[in-house]
Backbone atoms as SQL, in Angstrom:
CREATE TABLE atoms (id INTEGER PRIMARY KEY, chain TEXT, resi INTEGER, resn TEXT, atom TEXT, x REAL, y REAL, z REAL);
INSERT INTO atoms VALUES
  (1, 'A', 1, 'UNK', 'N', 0.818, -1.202, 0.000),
  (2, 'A', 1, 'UNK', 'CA', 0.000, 0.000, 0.000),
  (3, 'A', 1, 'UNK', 'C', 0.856, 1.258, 0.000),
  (4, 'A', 2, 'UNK', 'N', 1.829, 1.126, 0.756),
  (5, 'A', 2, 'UNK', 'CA', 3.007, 2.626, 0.834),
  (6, 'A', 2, 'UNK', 'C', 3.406, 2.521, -0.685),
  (7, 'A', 3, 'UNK', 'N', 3.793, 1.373, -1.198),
  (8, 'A', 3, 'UNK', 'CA', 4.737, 1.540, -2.007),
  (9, 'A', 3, 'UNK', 'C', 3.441, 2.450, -3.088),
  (10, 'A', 4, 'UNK', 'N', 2.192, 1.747, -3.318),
  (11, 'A', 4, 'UNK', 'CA', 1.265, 2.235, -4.636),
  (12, 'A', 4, 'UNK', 'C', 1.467, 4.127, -4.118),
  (13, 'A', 5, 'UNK', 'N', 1.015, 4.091, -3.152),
  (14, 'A', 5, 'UNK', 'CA', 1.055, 5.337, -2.630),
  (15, 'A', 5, 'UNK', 'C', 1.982, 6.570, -3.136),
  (16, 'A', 6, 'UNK', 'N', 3.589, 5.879, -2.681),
  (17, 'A', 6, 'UNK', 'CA', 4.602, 6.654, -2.988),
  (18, 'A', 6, 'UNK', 'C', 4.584, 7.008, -4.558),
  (19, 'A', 7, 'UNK', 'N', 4.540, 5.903, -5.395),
  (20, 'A', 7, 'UNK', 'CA', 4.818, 5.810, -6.566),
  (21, 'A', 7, 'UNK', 'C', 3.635, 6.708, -7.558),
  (22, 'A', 8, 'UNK', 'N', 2.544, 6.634, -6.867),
  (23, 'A', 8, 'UNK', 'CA', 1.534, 7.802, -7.414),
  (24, 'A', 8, 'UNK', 'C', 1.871, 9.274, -6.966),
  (25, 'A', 9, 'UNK', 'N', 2.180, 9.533, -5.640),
  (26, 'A', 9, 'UNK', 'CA', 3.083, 10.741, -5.452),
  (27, 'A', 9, 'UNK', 'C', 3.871, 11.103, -6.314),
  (28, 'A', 10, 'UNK', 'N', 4.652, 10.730, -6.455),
  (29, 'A', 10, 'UNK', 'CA', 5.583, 10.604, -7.353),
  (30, 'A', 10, 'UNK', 'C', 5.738, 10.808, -8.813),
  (31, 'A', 11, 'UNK', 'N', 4.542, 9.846, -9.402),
  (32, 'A', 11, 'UNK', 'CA', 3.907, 10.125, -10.766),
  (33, 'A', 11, 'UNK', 'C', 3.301, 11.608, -10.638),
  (34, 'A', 12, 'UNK', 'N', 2.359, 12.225, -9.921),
  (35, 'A', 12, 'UNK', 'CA', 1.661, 13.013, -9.559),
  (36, 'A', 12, 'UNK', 'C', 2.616, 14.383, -9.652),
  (37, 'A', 13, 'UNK', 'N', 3.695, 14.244, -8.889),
  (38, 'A', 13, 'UNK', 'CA', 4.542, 15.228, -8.747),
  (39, 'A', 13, 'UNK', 'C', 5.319, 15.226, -10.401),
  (40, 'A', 14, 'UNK', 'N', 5.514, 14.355, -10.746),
  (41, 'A', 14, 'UNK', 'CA', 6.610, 14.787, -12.109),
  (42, 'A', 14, 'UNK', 'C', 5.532, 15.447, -13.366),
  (43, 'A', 15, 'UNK', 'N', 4.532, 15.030, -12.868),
  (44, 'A', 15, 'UNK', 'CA', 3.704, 15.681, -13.915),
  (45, 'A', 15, 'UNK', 'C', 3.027, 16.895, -13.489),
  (46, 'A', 16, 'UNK', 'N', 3.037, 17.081, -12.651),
  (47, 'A', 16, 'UNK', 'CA', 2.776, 18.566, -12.364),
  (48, 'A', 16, 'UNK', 'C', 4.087, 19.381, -12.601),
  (49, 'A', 17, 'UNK', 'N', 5.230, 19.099, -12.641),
  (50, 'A', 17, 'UNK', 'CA', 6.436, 19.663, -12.956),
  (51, 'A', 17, 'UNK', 'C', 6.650, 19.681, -14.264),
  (52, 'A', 18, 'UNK', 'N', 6.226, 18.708, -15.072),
  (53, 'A', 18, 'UNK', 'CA', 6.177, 18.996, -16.711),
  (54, 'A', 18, 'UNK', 'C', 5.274, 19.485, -17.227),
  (55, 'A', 19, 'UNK', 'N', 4.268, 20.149, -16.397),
  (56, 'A', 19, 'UNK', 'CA', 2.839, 20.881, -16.826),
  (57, 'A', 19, 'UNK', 'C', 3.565, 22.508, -16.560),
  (58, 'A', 20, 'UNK', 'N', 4.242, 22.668, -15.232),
  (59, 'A', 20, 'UNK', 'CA', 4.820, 23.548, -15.196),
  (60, 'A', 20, 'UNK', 'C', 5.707, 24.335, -15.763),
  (61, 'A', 21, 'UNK', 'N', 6.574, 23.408, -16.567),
  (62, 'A', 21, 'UNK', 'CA', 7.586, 24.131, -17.449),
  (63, 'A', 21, 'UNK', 'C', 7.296, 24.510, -18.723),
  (64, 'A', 22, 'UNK', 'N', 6.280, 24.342, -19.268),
  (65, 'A', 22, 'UNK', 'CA', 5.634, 25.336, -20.199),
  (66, 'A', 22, 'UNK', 'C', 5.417, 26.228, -20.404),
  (67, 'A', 23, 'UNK', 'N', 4.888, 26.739, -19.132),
  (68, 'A', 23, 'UNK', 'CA', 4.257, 27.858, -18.657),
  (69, 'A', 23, 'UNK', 'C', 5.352, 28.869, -18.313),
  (70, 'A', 24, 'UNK', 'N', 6.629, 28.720, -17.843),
  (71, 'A', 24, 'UNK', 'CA', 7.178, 29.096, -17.309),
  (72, 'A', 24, 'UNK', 'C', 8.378, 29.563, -18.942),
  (73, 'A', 25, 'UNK', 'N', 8.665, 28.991, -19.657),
  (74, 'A', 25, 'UNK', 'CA', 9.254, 29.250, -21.063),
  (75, 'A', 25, 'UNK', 'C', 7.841, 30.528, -21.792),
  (76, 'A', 26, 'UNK', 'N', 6.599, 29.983, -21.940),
  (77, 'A', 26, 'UNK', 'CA', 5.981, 31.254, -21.943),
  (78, 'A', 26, 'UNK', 'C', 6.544, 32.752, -21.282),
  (79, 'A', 27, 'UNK', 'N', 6.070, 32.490, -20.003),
  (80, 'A', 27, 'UNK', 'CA', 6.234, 34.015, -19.406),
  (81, 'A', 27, 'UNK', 'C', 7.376, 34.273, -19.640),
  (82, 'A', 28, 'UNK', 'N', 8.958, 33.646, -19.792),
  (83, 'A', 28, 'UNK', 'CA', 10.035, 34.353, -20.339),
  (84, 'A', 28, 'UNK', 'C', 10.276, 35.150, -21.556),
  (85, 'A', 29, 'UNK', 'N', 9.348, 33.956, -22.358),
  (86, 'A', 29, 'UNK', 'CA', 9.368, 34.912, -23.408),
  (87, 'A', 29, 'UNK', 'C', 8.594, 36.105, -23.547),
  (88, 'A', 30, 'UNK', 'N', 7.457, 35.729, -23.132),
  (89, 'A', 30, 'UNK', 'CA', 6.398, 37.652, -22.815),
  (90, 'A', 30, 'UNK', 'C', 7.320, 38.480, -22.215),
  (91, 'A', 31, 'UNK', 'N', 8.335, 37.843, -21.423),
  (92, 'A', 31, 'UNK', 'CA', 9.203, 39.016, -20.700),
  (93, 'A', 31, 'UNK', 'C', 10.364, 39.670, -21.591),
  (94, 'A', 32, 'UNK', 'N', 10.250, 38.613, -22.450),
  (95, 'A', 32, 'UNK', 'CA', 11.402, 39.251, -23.480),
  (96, 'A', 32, 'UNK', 'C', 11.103, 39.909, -24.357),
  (97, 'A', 33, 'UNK', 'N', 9.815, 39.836, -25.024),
  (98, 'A', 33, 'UNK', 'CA', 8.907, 40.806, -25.662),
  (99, 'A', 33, 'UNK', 'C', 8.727, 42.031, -25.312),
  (100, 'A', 34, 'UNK', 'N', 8.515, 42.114, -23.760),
  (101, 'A', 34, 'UNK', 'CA', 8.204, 43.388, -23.079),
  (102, 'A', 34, 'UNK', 'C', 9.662, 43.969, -23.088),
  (103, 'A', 35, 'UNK', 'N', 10.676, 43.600, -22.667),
  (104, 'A', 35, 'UNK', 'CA', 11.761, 44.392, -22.720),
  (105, 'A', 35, 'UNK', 'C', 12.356, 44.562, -24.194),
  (106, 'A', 36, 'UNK', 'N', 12.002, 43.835, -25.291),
  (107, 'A', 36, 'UNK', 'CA', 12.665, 44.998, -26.561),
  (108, 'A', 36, 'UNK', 'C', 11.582, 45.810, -26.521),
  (109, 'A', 37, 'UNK', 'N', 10.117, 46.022, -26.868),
  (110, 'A', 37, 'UNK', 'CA', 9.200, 47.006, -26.747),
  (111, 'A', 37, 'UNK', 'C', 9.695, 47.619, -25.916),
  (112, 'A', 38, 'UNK', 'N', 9.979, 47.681, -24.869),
  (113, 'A', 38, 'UNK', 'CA', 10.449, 48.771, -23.587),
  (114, 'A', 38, 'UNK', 'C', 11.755, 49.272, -24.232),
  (115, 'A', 39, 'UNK', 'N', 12.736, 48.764, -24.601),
  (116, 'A', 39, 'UNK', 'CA', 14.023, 49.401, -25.139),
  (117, 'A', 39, 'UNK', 'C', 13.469, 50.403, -26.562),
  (118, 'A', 40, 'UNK', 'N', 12.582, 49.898, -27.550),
  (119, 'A', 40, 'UNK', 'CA', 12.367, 50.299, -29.258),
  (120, 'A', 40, 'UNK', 'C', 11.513, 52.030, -28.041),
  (121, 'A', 41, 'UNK', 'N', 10.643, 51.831, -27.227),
  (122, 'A', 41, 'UNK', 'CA', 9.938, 52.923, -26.816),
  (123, 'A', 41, 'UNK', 'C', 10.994, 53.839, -26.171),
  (124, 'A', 42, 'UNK', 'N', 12.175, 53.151, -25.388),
  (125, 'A', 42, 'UNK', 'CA', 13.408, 54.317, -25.102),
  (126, 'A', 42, 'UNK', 'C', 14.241, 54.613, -25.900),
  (127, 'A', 43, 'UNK', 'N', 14.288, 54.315, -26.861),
  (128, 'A', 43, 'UNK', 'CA', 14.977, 54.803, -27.944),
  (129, 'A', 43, 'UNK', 'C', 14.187, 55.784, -29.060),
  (130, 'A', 44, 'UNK', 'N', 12.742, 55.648, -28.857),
  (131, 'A', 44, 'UNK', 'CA', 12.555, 56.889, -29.632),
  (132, 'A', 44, 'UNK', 'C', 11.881, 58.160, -28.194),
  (133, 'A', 45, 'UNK', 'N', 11.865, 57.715, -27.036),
  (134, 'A', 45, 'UNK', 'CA', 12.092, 58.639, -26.391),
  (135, 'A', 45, 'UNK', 'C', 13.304, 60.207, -26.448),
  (136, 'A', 46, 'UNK', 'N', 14.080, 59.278, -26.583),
  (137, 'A', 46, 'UNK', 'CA', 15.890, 59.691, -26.545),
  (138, 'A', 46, 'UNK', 'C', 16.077, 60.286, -27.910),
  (139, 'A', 47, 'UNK', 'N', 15.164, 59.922, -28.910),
  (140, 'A', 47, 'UNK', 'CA', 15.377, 60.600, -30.109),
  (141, 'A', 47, 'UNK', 'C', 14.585, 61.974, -29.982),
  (142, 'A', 48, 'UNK', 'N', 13.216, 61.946, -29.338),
  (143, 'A', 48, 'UNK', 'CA', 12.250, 63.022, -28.870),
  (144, 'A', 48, 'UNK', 'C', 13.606, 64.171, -28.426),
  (145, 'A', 49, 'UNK', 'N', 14.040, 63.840, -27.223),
  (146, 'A', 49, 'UNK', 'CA', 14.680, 64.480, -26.372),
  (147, 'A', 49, 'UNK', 'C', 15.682, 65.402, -27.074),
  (148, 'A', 50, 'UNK', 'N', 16.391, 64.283, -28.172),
  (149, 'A', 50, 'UNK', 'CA', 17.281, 65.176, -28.987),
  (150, 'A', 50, 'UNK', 'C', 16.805, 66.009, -29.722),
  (151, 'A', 51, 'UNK', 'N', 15.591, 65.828, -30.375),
  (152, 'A', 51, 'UNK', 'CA', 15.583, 66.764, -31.228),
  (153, 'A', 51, 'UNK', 'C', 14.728, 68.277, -30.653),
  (154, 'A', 52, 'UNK', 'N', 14.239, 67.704, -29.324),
  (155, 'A', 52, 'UNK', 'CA', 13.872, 68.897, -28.612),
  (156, 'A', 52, 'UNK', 'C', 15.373, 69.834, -27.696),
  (157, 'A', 53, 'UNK', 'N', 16.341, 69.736, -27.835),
  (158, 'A', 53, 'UNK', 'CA', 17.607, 69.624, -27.428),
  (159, 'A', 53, 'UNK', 'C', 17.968, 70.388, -28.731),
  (160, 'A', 54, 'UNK', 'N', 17.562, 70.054, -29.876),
  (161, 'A', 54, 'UNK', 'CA', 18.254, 70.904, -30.711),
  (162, 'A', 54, 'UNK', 'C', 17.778, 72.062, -31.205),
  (163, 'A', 55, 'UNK', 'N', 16.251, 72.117, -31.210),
  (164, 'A', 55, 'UNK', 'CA', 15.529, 73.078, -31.392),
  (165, 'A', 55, 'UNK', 'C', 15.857, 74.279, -30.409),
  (166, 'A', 56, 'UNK', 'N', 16.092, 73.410, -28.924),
  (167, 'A', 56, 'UNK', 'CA', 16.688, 74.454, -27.943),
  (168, 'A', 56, 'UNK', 'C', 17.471, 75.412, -28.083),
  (169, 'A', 57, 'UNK', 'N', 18.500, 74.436, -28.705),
  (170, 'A', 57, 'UNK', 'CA', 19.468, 75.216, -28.968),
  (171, 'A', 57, 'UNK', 'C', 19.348, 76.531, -29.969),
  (172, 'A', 58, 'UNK', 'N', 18.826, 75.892, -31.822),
  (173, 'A', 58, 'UNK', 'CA', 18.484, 77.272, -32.229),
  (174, 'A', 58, 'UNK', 'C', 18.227, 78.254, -31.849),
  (175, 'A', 59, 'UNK', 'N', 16.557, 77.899, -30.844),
  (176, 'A', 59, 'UNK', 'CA', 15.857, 79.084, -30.064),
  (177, 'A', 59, 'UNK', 'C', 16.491, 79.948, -29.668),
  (178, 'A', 60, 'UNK', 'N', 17.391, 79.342, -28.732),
  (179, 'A', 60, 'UNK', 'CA', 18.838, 80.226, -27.924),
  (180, 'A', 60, 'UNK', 'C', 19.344, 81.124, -29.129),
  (181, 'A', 61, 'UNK', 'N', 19.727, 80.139, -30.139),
  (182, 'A', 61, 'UNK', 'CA', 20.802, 80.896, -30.928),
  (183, 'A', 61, 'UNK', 'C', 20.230, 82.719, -31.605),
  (184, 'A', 62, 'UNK', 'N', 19.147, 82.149, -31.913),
  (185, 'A', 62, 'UNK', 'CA', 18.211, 82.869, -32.590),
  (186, 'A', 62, 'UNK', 'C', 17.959, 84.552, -31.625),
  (187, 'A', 63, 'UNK', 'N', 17.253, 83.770, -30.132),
  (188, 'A', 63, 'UNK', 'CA', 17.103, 84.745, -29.272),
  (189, 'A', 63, 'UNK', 'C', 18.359, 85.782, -29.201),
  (190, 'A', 64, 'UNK', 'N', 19.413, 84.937, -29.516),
  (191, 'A', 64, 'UNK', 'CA', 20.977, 85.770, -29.350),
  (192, 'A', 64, 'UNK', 'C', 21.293, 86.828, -29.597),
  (193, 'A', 65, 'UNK', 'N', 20.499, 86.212, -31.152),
  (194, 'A', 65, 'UNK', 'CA', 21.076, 87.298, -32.685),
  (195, 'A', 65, 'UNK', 'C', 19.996, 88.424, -32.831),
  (196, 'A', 66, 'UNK', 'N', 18.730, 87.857, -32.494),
  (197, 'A', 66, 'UNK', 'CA', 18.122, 88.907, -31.971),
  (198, 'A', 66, 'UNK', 'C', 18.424, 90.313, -31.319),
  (199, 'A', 67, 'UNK', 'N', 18.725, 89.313, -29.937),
  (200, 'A', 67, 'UNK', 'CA', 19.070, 90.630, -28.491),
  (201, 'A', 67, 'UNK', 'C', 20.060, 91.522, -28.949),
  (202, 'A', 68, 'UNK', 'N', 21.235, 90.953, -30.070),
  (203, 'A', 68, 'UNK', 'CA', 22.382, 91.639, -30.840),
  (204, 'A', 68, 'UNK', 'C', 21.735, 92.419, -31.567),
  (205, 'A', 69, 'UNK', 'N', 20.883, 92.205, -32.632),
  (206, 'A', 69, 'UNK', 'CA', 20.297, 93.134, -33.596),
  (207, 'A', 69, 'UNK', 'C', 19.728, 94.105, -32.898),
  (208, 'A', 70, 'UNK', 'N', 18.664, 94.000, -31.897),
  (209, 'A', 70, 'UNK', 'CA', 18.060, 95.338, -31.251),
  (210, 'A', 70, 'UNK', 'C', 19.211, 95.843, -30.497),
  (211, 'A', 71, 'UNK', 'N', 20.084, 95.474, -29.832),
  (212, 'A', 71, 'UNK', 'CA', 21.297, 96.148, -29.177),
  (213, 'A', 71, 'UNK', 'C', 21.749, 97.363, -30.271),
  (214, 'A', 72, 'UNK', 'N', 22.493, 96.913, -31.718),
  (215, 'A', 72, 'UNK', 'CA', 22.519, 97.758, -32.602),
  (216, 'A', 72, 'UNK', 'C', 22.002, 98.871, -33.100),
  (217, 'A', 73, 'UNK', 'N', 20.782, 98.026, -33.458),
  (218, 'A', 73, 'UNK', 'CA', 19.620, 99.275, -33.490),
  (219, 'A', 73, 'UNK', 'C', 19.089, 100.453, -32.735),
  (220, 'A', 74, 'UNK', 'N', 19.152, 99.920, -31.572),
  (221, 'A', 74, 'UNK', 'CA', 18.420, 101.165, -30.545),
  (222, 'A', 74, 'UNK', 'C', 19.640, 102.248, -30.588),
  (223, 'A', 75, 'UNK', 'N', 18.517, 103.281, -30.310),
  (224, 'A', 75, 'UNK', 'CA', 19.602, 104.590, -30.505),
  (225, 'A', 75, 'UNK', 'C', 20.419, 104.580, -29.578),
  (226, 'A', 76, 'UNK', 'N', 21.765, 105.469, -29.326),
  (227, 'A', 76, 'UNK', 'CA', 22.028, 105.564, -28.257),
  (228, 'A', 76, 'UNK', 'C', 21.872, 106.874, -28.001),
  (229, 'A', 77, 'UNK', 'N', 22.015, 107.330, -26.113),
  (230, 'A', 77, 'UNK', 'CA', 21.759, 108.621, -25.494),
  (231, 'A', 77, 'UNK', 'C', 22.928, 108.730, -25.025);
């Protein structure tokens, strides 16, 4: 009786462990999915950033040549 016992334990257990590892190769891979999507979305973050970074910069440049031109212009007293 122990022995039927053990040996269905046993059966019982290895197959719940090969039911398990399916599942478990799944969610790695969803996880690996999620992290290139997560990298492809920080990388056009970082492209956002730059090109708001460069516009900055013009703005600046622009405001510069500006503040220079009316400097010129205004009369002096």
């Amino acid at each position: 009786m122990r022995k039927t016992l053990a040996i269905a334990l046993m059966l019982t257990a290895s197959l719940g462990l090969a039911a398990c590892d399916k599942k478990s190769e799944d969610k790695a891979q969803d996880a690996n999915q999620h992290a290139e999507q997560a990298q492809e979305k920080m990388s056009e973050a970082q492209d956002k950033v730059n090109d708001a970074a460069k516009e900055n910069a013009e703005a600046a440049k622009a405001q510069a040549e500006s503040n220079e031109a009316a400097t010129k212009e205004a009369p002096k007293n």
